[in-house]
C-alpha positions in Angstrom: -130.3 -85.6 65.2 -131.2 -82.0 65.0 -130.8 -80.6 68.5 -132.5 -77.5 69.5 -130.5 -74.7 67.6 -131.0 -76.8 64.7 -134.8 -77.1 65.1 -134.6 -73.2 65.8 -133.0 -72.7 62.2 -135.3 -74.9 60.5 -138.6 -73.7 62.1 -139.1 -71.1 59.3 -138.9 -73.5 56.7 -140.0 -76.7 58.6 -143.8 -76.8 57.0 -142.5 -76.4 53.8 -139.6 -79.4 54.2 -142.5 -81.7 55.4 -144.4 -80.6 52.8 -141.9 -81.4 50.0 -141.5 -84.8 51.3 -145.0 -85.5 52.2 -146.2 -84.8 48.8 -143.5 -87.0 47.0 -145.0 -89.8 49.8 -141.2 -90.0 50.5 -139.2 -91.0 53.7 -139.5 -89.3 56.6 -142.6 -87.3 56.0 -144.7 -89.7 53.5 -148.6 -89.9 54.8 -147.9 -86.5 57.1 -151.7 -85.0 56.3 -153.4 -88.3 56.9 -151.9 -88.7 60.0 -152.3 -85.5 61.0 -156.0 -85.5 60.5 -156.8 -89.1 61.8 -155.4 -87.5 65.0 -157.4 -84.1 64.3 -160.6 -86.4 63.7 -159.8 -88.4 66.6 -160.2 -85.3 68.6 -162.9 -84.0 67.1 -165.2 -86.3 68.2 -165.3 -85.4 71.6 -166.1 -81.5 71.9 -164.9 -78.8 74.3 -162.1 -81.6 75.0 -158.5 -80.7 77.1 -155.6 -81.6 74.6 -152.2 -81.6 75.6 -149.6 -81.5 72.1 -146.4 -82.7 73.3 -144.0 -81.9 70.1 -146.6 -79.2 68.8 -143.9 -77.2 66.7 -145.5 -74.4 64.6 -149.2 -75.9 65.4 -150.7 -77.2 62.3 -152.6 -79.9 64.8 -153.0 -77.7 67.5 -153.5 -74.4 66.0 -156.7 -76.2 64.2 -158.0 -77.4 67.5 -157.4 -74.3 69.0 -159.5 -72.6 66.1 -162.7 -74.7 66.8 -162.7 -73.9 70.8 -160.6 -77.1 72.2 -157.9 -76.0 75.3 -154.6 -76.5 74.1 -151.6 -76.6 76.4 -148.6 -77.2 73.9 -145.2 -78.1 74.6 -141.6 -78.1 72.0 -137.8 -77.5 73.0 -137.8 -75.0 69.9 -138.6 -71.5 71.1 -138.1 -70.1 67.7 -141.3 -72.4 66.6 -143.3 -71.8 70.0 -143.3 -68.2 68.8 -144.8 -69.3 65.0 -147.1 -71.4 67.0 -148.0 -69.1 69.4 -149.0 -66.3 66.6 -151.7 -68.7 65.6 -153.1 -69.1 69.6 -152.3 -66.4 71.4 -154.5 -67.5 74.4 -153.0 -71.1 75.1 -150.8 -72.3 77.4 -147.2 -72.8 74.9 -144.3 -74.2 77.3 -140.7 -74.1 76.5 -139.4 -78.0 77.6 -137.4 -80.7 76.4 -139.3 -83.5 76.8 -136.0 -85.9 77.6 -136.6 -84.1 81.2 -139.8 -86.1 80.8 -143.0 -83.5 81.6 -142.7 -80.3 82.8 -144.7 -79.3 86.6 -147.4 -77.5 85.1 -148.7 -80.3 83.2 -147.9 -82.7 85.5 -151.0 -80.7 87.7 -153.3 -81.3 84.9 -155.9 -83.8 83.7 -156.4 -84.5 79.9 -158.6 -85.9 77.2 -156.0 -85.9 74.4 -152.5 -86.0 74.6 -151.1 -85.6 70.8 -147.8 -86.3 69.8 -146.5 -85.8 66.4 -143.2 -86.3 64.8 -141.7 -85.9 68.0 -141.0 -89.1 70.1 -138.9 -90.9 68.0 -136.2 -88.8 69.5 -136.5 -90.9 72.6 -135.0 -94.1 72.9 -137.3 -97.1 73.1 -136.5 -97.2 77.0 -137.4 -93.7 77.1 -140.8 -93.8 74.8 -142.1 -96.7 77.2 -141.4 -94.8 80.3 -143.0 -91.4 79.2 -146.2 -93.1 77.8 -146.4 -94.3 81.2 -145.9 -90.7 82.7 -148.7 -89.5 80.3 -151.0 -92.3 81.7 -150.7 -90.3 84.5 -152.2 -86.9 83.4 -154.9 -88.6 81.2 -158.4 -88.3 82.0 -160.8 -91.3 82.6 -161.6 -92.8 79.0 -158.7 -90.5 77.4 -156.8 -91.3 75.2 -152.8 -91.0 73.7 -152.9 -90.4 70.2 -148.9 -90.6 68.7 -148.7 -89.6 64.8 -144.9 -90.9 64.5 -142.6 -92.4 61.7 -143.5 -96.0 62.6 -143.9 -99.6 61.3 -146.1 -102.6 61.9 -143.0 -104.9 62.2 -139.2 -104.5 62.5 -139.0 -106.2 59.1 -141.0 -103.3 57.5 -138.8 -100.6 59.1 -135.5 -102.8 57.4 -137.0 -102.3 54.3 -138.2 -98.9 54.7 -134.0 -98.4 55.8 -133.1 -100.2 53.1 -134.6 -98.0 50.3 -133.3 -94.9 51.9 -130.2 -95.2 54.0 -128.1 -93.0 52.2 -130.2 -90.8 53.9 -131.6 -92.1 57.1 -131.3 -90.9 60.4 -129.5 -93.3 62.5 -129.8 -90.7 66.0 -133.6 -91.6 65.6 -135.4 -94.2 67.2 -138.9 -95.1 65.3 -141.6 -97.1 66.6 -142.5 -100.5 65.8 -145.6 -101.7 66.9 -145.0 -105.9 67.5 -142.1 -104.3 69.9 -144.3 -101.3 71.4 -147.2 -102.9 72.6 -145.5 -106.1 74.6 -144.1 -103.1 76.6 -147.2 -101.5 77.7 -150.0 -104.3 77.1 -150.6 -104.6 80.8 -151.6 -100.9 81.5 -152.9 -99.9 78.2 -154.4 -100.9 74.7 -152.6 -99.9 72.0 -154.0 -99.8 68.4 -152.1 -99.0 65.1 -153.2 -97.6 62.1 -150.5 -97.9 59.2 -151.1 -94.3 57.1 -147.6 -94.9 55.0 -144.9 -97.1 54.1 -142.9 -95.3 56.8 -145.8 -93.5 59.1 -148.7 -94.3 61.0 -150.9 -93.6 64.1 -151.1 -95.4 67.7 -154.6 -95.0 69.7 -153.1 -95.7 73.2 -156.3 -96.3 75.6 -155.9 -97.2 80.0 
């Protein structure tokens, strides 16, 4: 797992690795644009909305959000690709946090309609991922809702075969999600729906 030197040497080139992989609908990255933009669509729905993008990296979500009017706080442990983001939203609020300290203050004294995530919490444990959904319960707005964009499966037997096909390359530090484990975890406080984009990606609608 890349830690954040590593993610500070890659953010030059990040777009372009994800691209590469995305376009030969290969492990990790296969189904990136659709996910991006069921997210982006999801948003768009509701205008002049608060979006918190926990994860935003160099802000292809946010940075388009931020383009049609939407407030975007933003938050990565990568300073070197807050700055790229930052060139492309000069007005919002970017915060420099690792997210394994779970949220920092000044969005903890906020309200939201969106909180996005992509590509970004399967670096938390499953433990972990349960508990922070739960935190951003907390700083979501009435009707809001949690929308994670995340290397993911339907069932544990789909992520075995997704590892199967590429473990001479996959990263074992990482902790993806699997739906028929997610939702037993957080069923009582929230409704959770999955959208399987790719063989190894796919988009959870997380709704008090």
């Amino acid at each position: 797992m890349l830690n954040k030197q590593g993610f500070d040497l890659w953010a030059n080139d990040y777009d372009k690795t994800v691209q590469i992989s995305e376009e030969n609908n290969a492990y990790p990255f296969a189904g990136y644009k659709e996910i991006l933009n069921t997210i982006y669509n999801e948003v768009m729905s509701q205008r002049e909305a608060k979006v918190l993008d926990i994860g935003l990296g160099t802000g292809v979500l946010a940075g388009k959000l931020y383009d049609h009017g939407y407030h975007v706080d933003g938050i990565d442990f990568s300073s070197k690709m807050i700055e790229i983001a930052e060139e492309k939203m000069p007005d919002a609020n970017l915060i420099d946090w690792d997210i394994s300290n779970g949220l920092p203050p000044e969005v903890m004294e906020n309200k939201y309609d969106f909180i996005v995530s992509t590509y970004t919490l399967h670096h938390l444990s499953d433990e972990d991922k349960v508990l922070f959904i739960k935190q951003l319960g907390s700083i979501l707005k009435e009707n809001g809702k949690v929308l994670i964009g995340d290397i993911s499966f339907m069932t544990h037997a789909a992520l075995e075969v997704c590892y199967e096909d590429n473990k001479d390359y996959w990263d074992e530090d990482e902790f993806y999600f699997v739906y028929e484990k997610l939702v037993p975890s957080i069923a009582d406080e929230y409704n959770v729906e999955y959208k399987q984009i790719s063989h190894c990606g796919g988009v959870f609608i997380i709704t008090k």
